[in-house]
KEVO-809789 format. One record per residue: residue number from 0; x, y, z of N, C-alpha, C in turn; residue in three letters. Coordinates in Angstrom, 1 decimal, decimal comma. Layout:
> NUM | X | Y | Z | X | Y | Z | X | Y | Z | ALA;
...
# end
This chain:
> 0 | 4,1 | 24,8 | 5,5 | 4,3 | 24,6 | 4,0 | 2,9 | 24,6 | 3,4 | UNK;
> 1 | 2,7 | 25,5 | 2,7 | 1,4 | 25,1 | 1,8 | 1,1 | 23,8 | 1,0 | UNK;
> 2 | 0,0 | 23,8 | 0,6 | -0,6 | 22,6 | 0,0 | 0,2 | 23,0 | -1,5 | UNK;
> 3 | 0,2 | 22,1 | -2,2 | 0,6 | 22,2 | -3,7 | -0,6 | 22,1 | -4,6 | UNK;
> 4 | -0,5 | 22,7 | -5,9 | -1,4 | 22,5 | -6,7 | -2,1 | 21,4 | -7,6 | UNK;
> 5 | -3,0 | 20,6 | -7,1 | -3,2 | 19,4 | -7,7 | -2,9 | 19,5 | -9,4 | UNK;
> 6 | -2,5 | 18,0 | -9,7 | -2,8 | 17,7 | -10,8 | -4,3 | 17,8 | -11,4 | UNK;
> 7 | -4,4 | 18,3 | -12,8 | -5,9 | 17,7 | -13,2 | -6,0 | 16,5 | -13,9 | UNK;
> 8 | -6,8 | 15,5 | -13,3 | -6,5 | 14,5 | -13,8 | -7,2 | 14,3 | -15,2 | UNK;
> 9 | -7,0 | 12,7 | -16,3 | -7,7 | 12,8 | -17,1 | -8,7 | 11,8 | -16,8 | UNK;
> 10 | -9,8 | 11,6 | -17,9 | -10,7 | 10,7 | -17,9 | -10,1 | 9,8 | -17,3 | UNK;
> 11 | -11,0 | 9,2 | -16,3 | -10,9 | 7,7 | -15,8 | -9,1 | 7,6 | -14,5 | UNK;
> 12 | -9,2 | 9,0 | -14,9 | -8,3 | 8,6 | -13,5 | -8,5 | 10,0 | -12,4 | UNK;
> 13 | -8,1 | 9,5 | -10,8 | -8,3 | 9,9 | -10,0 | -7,5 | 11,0 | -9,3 | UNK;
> 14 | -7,3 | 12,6 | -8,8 | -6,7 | 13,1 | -8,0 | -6,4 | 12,4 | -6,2 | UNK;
> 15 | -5,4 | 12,1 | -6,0 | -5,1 | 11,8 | -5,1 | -5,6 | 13,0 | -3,7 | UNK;
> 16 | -5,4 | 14,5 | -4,0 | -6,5 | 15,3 | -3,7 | -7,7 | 15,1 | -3,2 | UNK;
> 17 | -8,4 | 14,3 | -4,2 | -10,1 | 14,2 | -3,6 | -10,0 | 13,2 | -2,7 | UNK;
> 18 | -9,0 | 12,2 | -2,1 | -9,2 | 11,6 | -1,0 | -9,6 | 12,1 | 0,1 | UNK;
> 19 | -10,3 | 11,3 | 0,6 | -10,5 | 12,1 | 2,1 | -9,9 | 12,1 | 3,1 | UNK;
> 20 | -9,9 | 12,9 | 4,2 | -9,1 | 12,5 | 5,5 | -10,3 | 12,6 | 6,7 | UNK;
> 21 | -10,2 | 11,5 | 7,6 | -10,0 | 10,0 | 7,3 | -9,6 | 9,8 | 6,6 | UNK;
> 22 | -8,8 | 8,3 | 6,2 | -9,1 | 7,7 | 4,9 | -10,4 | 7,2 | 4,2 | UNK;
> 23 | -10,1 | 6,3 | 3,5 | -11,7 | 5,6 | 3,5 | -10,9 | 3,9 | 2,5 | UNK;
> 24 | -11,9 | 3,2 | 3,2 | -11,4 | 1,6 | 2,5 | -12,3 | 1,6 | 1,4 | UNK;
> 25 | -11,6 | 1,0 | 0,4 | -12,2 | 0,3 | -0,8 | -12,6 | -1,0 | -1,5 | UNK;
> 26 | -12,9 | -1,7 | -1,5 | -12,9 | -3,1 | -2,0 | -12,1 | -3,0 | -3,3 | UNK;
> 27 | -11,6 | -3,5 | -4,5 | -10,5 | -4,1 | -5,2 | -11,2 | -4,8 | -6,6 | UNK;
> 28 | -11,7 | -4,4 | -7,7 | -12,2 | -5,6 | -8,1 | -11,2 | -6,2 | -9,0 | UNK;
> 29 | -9,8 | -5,2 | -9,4 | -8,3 | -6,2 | -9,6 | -7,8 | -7,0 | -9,2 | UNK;
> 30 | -7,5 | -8,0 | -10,5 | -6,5 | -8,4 | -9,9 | -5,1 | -8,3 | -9,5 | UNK;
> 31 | -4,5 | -8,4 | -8,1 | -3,3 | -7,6 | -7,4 | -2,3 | -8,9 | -7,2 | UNK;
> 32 | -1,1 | -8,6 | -7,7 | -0,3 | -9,8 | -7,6 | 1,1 | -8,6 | -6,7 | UNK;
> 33 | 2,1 | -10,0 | -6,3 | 3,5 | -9,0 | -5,6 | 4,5 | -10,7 | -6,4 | UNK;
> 34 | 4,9 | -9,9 | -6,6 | 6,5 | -10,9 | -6,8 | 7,8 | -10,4 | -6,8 | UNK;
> 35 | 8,5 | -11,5 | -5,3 | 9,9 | -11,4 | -5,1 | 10,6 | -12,6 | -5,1 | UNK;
> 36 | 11,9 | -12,7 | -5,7 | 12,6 | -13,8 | -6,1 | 12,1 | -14,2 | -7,3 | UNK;
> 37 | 11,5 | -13,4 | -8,0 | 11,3 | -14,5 | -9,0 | 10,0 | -15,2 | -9,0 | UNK;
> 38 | 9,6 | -15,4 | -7,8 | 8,5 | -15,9 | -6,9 | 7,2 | -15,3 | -7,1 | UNK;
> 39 | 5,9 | -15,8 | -7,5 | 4,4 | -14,8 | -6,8 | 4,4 | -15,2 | -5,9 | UNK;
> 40 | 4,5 | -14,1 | -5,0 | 4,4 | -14,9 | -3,3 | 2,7 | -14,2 | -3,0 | UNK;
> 41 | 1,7 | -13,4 | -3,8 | 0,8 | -12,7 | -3,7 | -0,2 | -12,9 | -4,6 | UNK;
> 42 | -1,6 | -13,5 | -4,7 | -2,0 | -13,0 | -5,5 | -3,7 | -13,3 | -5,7 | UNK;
> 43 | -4,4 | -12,0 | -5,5 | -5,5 | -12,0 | -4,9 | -6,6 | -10,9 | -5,8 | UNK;
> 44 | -7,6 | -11,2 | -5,5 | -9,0 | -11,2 | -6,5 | -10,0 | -9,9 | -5,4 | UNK;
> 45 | -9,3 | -10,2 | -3,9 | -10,1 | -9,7 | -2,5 | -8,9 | -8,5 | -1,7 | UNK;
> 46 | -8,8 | -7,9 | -2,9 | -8,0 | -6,7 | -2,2 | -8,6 | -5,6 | -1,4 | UNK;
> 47 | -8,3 | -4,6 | -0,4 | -8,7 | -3,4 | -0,7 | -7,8 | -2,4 | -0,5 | UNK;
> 48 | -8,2 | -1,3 | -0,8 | -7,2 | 0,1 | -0,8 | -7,5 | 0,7 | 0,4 | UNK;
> 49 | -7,2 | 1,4 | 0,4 | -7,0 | 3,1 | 1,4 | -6,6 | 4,2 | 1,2 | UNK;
> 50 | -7,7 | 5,0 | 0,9 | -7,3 | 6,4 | 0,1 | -7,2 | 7,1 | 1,5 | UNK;
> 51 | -6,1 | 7,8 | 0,9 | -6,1 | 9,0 | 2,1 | -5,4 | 9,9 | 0,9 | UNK;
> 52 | -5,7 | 11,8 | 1,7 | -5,5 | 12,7 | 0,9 | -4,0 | 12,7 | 0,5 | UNK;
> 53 | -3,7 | 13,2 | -0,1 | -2,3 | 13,8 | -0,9 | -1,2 | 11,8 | -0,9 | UNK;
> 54 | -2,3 | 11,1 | -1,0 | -1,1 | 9,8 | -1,2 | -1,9 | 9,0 | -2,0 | UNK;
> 55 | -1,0 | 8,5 | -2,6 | -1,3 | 7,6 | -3,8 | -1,8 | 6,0 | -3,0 | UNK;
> 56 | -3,1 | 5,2 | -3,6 | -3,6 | 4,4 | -2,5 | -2,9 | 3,2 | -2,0 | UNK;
> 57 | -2,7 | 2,4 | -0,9 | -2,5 | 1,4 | -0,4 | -3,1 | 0,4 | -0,4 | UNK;
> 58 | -3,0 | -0,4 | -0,8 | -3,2 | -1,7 | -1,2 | -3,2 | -2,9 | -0,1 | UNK;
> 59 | -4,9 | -3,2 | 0,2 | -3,9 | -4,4 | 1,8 | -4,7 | -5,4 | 1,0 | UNK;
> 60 | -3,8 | -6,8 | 1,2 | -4,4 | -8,4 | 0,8 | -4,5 | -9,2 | 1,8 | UNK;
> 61 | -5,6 | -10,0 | 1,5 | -6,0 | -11,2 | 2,6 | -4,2 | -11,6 | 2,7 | UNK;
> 62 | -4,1 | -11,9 | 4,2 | -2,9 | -12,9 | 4,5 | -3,0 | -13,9 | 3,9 | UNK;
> 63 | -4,3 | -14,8 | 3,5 | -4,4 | -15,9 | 2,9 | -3,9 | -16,5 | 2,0 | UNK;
> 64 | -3,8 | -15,1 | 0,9 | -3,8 | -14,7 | -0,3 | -1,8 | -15,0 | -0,6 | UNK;
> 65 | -1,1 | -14,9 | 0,8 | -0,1 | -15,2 | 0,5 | 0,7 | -16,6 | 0,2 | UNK;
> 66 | 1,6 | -16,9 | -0,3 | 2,3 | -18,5 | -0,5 | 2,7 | -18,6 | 0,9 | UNK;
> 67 | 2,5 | -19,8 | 1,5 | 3,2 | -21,1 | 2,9 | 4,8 | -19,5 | 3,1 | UNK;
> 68 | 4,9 | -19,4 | 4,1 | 6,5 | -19,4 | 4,3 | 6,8 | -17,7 | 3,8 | UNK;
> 69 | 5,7 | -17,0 | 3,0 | 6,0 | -15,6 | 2,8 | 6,4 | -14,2 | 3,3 | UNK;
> 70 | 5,5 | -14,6 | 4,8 | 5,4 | -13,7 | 5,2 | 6,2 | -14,2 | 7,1 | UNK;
> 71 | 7,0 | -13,3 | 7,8 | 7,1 | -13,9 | 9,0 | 7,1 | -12,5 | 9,7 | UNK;
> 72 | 7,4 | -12,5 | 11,1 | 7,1 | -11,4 | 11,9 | 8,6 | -10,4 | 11,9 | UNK;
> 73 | 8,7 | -9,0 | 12,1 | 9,9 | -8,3 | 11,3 | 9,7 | -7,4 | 13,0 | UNK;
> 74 | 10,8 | -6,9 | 13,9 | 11,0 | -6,4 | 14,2 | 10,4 | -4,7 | 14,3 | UNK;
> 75 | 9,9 | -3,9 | 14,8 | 9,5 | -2,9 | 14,6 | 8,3 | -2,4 | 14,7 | UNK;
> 76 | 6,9 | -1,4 | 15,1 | 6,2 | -1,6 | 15,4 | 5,6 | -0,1 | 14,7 | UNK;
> 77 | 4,6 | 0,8 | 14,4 | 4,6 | 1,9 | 14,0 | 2,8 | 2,3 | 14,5 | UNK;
> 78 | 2,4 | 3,7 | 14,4 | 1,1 | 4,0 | 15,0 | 0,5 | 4,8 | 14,3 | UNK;
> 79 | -0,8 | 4,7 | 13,4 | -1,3 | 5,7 | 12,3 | -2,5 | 6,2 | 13,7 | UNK;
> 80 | -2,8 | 7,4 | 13,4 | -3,9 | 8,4 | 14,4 | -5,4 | 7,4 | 13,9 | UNK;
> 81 | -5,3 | 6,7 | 12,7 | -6,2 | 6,3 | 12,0 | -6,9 | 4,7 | 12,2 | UNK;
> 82 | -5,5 | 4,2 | 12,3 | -5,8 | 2,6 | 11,6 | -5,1 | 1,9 | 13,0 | UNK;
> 83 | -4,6 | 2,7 | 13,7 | -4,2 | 2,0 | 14,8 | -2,6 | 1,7 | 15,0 | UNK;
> 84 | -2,3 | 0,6 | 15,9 | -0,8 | 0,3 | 16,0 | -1,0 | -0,9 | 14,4 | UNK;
> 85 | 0,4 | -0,6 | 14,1 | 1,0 | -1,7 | 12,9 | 2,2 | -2,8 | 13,4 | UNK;
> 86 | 2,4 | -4,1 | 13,0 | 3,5 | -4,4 | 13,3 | 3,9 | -4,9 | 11,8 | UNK;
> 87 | 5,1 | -5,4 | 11,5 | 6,1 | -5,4 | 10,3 | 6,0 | -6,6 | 10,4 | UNK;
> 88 | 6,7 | -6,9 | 9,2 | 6,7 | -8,3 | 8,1 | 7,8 | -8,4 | 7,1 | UNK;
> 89 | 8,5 | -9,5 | 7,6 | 9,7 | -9,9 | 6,2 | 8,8 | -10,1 | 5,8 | UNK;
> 90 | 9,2 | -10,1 | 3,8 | 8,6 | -11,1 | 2,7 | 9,6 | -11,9 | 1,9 | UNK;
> 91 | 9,2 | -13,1 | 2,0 | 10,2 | -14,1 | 1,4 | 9,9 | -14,6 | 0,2 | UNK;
> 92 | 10,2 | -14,8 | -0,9 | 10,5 | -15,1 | -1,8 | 11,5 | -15,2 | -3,0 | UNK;
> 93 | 11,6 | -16,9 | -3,4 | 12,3 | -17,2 | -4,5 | 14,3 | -16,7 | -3,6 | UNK;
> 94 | 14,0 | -17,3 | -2,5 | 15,6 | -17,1 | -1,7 | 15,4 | -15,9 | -1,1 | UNK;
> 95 | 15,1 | -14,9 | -1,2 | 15,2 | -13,6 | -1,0 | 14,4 | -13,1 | 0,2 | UNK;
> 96 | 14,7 | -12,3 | 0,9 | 14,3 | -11,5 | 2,1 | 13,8 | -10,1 | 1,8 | UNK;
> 97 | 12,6 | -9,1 | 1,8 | 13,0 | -8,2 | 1,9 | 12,0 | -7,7 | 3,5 | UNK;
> 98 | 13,5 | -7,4 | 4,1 | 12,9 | -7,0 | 5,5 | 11,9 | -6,3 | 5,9 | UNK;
> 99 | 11,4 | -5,8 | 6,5 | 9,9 | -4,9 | 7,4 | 9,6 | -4,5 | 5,9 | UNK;
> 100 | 9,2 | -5,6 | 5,2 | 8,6 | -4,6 | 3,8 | 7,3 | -5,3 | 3,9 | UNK;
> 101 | 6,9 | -5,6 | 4,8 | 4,9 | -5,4 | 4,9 | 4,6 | -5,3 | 6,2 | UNK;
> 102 | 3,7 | -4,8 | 6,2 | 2,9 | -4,4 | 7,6 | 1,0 | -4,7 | 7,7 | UNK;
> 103 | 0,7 | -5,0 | 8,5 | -0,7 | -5,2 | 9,4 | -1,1 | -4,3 | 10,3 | UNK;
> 104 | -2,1 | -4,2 | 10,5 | -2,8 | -3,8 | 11,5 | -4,1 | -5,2 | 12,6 | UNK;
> 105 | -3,0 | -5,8 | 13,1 | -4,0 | -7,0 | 13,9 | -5,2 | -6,6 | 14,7 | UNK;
> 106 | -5,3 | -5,5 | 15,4 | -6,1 | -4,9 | 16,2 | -6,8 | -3,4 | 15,3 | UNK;
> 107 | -7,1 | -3,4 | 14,0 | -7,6 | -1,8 | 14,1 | -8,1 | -0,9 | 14,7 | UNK;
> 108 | -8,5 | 0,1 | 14,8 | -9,2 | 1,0 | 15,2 | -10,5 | 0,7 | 14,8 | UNK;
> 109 | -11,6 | 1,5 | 15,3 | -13,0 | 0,9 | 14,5 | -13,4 | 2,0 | 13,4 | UNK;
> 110 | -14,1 | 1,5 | 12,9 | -14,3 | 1,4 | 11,3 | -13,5 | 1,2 | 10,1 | UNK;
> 111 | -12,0 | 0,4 | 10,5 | -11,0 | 0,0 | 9,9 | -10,5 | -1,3 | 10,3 | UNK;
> 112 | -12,2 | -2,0 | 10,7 | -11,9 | -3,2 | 10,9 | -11,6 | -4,2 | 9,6 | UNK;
> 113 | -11,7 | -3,8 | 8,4 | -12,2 | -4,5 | 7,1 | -10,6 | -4,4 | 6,5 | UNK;
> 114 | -9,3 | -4,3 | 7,9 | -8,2 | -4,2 | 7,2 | -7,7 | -5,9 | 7,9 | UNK;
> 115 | -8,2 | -6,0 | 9,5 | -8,1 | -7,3 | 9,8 | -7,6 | -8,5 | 9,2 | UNK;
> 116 | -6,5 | -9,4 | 9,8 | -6,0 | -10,4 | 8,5 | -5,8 | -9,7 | 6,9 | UNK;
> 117 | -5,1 | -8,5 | 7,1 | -4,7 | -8,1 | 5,7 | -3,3 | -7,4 | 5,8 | UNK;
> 118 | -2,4 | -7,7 | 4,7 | -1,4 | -7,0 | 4,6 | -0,8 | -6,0 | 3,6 | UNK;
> 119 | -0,6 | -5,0 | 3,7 | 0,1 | -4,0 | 2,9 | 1,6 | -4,2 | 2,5 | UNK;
> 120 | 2,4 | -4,1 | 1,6 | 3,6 | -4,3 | 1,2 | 3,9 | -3,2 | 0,2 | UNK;
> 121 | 5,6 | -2,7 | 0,6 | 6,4 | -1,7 | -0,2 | 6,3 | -2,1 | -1,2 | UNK;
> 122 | 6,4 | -1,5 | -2,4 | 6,5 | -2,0 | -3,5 | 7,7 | -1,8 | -4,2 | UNK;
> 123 | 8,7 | -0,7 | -3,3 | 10,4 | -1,0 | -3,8 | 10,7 | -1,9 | -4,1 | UNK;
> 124 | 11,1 | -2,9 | -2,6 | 11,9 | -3,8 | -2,6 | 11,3 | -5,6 | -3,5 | UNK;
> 125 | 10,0 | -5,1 | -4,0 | 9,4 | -6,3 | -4,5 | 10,0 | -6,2 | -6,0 | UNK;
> 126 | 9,9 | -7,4 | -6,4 | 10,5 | -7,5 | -8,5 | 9,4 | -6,7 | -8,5 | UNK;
> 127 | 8,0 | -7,0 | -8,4 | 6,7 | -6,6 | -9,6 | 5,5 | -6,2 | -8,5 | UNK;
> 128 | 4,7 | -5,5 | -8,4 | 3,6 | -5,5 | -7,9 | 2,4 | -5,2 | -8,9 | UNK;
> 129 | 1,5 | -5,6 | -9,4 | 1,0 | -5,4 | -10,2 | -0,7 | -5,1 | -9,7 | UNK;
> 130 | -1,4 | -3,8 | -10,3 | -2,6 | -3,8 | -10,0 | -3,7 | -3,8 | -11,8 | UNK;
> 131 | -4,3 | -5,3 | -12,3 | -5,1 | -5,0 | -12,9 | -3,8 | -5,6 | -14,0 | UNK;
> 132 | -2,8 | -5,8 | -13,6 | -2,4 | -6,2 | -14,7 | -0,8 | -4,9 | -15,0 | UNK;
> 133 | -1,2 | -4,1 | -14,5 | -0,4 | -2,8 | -14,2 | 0,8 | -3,0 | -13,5 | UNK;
> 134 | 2,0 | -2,6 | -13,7 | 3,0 | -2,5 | -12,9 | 2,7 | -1,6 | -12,2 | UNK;
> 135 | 3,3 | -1,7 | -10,8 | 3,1 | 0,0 | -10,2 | 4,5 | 0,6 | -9,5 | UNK;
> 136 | 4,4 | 1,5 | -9,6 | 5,7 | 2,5 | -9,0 | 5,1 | 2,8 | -7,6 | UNK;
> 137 | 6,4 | 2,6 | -6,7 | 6,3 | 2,7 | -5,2 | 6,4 | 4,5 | -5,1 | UNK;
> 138 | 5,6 | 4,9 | -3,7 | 5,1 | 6,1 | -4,0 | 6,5 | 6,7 | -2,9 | UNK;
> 139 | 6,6 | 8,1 | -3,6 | 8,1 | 8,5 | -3,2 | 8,7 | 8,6 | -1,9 | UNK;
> 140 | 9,8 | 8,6 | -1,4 | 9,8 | 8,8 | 0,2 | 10,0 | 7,3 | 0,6 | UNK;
> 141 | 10,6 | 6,8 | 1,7 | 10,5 | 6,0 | 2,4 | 9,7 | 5,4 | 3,5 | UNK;
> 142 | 9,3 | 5,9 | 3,9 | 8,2 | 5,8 | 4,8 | 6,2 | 5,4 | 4,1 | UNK;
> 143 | 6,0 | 6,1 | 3,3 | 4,9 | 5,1 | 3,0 | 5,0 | 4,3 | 2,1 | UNK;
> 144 | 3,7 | 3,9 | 1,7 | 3,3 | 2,9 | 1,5 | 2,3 | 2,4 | -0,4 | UNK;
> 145 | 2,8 | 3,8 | -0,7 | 1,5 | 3,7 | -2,0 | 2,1 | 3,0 | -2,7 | UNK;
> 146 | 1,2 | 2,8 | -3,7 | 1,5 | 2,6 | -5,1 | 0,6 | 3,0 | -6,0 | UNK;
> 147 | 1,6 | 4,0 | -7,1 | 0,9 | 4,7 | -8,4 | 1,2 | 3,6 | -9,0 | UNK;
> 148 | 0,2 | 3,5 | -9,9 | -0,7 | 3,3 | -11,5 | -1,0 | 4,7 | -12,1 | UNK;
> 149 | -1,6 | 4,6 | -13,5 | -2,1 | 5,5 | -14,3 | -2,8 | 6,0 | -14,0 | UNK;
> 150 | -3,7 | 5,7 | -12,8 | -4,9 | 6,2 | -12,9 | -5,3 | 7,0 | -11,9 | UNK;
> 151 | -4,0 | 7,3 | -10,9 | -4,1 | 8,5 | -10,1 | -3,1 | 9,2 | -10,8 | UNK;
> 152 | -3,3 | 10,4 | -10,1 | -2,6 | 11,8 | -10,4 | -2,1 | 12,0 | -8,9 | UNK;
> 153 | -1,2 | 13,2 | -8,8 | -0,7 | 13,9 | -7,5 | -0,8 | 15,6 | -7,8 | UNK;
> 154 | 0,4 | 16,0 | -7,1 | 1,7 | 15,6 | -6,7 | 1,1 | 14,2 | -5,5 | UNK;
> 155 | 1,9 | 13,5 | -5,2 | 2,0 | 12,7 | -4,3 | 2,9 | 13,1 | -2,8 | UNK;
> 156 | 2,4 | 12,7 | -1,5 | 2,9 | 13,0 | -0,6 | 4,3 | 11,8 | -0,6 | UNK;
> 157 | 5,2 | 12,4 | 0,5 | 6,6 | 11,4 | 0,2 | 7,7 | 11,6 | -0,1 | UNK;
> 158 | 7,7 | 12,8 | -1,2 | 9,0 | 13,0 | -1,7 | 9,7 | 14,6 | -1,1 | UNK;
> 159 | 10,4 | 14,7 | -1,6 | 11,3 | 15,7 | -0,6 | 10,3 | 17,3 | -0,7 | UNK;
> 160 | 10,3 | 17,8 | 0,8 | 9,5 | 19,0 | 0,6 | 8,1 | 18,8 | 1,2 | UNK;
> 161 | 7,6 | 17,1 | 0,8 | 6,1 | 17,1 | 1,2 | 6,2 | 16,8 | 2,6 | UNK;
> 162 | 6,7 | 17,1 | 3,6 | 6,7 | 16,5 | 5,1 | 5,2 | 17,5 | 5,7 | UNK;
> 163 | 4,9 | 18,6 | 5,6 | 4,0 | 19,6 | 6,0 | 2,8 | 19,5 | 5,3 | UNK;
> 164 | 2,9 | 18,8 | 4,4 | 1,5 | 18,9 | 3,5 | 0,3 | 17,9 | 4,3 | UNK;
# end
């Protein structure tokens, strides 16, 4: 399948495109919040991203960063060429469960050690994920992990057709 034609983006926002592969980590200087149930079970000042090409970026937060009782261990295990083995995470909040909807990397790979004690979460199954104050839309597909804001562009990898890209 060929590559698709990037978006051009505008002022002040980013092609998903000019990621690199590798990825590459980011530091965060938003503030990134998650709320389910009703609940902020998230919300942190010390985020970072992970750009990688044709995907809208991922978001990992200090474990810290989460409320007592948020996060517990979820069945399931997965393996990026990049970042290493992953293991899953319920998130609890405000009564609510939503199953293997965050993941870790406890052991990275090296130069992806700056993901250590940090967690990534879907942003379907959450009420709100918010970057900067921004709601964000979960990036298409089931399987990853992004989340669009304004300020990237695509196409984005994920949705039907992009499996070869």
């Amino acid at each position: 399948m060929r590559r698709p034609s990037p978006l051009v983006p505008s002022p002040g926002q980013e092609s998903v495109w000019d990621y690199p592969r590798p990825p590459r980590i980011e530091k965060v200087d938003e503030r990134v919040t998650i709320r389910l149930g009703g609940v902020l079970v998230a919300d942190t000042r010390a985020a970072m991203r992970v750009l990688e090409t044709s995907h809208p970026p991922v978001y990992y937060l200090p474990i810290a960063d989460f409320i007592d009782g948020a996060l517990s261990d979820a069945p399931g295990s997965s393996f990026c060429e990049f970042k290493g083995a992953a293991r899953y995470l319920d998130v609890r909040g405000g009564g609510l469960v939503a199953a293997g909807a965050a993941w870790n990397y406890p052991d990275p790979t090296p130069g992806f050690e700056a993901l250590t004690d940090r967690v990534a979460v879907y942003a379907g199954p959450m009420d709100e994920c918010t970057v900067g104050g921004e709601v964000v839309v979960p990036q298409p597909g089931g399987f990853y992990g992004g989340w669009v804001t304004s300020s990237v562009v695509g196409p984005f990898k994920g949705g039907p057709g992009s499996m070869g890209w």
